[in-house]
C-alpha positions in Angstrom: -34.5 6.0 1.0 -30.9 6.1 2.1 -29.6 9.6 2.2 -26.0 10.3 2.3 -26.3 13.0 5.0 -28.1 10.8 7.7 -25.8 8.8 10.7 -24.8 5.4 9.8 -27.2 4.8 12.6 -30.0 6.5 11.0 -29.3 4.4 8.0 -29.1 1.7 9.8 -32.6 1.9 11.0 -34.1 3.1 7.8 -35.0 0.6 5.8 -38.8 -0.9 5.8 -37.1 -4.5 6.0 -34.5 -4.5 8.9 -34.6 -8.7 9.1 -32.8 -8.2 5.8 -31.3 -5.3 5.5 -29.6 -4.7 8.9 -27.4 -8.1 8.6 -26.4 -7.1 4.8 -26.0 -3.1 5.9 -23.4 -4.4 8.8 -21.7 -6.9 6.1 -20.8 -4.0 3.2 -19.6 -2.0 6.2 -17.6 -4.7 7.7 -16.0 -5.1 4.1 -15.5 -1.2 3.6 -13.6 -1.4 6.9 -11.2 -4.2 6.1 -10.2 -3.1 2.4 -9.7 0.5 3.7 -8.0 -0.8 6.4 -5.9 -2.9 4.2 -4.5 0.2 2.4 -1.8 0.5 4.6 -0.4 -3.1 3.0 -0.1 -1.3 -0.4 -0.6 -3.8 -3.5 1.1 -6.8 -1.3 -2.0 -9.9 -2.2 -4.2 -7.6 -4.4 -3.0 -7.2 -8.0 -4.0 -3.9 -8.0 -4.1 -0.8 -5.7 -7.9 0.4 -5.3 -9.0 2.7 -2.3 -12.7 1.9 -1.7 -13.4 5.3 -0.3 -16.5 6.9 1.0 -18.4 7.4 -2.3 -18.2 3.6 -3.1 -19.9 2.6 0.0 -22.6 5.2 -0.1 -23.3 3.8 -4.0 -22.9 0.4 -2.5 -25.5 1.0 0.1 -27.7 2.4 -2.1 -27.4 0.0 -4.4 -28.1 -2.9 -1.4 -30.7 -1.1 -0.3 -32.6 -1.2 -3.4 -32.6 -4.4 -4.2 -33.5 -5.3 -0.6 -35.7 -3.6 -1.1 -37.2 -4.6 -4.8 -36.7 -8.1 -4.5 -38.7 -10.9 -2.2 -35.5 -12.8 -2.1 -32.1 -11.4 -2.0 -30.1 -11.9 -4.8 -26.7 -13.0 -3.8 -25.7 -13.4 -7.2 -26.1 -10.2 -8.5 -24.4 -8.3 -5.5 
């Protein structure tokens, strides 16, 4: 299970399915960079300010790596 102490690399390599978890992993962390990059645009293009910080992506990841992990196919839809 992902613990929020470990190295992203650590995480990274943790799950039991890396053919699915690595790409989706590198993806939320891709989007965690860009939105908290995007911070320093203020609310110009979102309608509202939100600052997806740390504790949003570790719930996020969890979250992913559950249902990687519970489900045979991933469900897109839901995330």
């Amino acid at each position: 299970m992902i613990n929020g102490n470990k190295t992203e690399k650590t995480n990274f390599e943790a799950h039991p399915y890396p053919e699915k978890w690595q790409p989706l992993f590198l993806a939320l962390s891709f989007f965690h960079a860009v939105v908290r990059e995007r911070k320093r645009f203020g609310p110009l293009g979102w309608t509202k300010l939100y600052d997806f910080n740390d504790s949003d992506f570790r719930i996020s990841m969890r979250q992913l790596y559950i249902m990687v992990e519970e489900f045979d196919d991933v469900p897109f839809a839901a995330l």
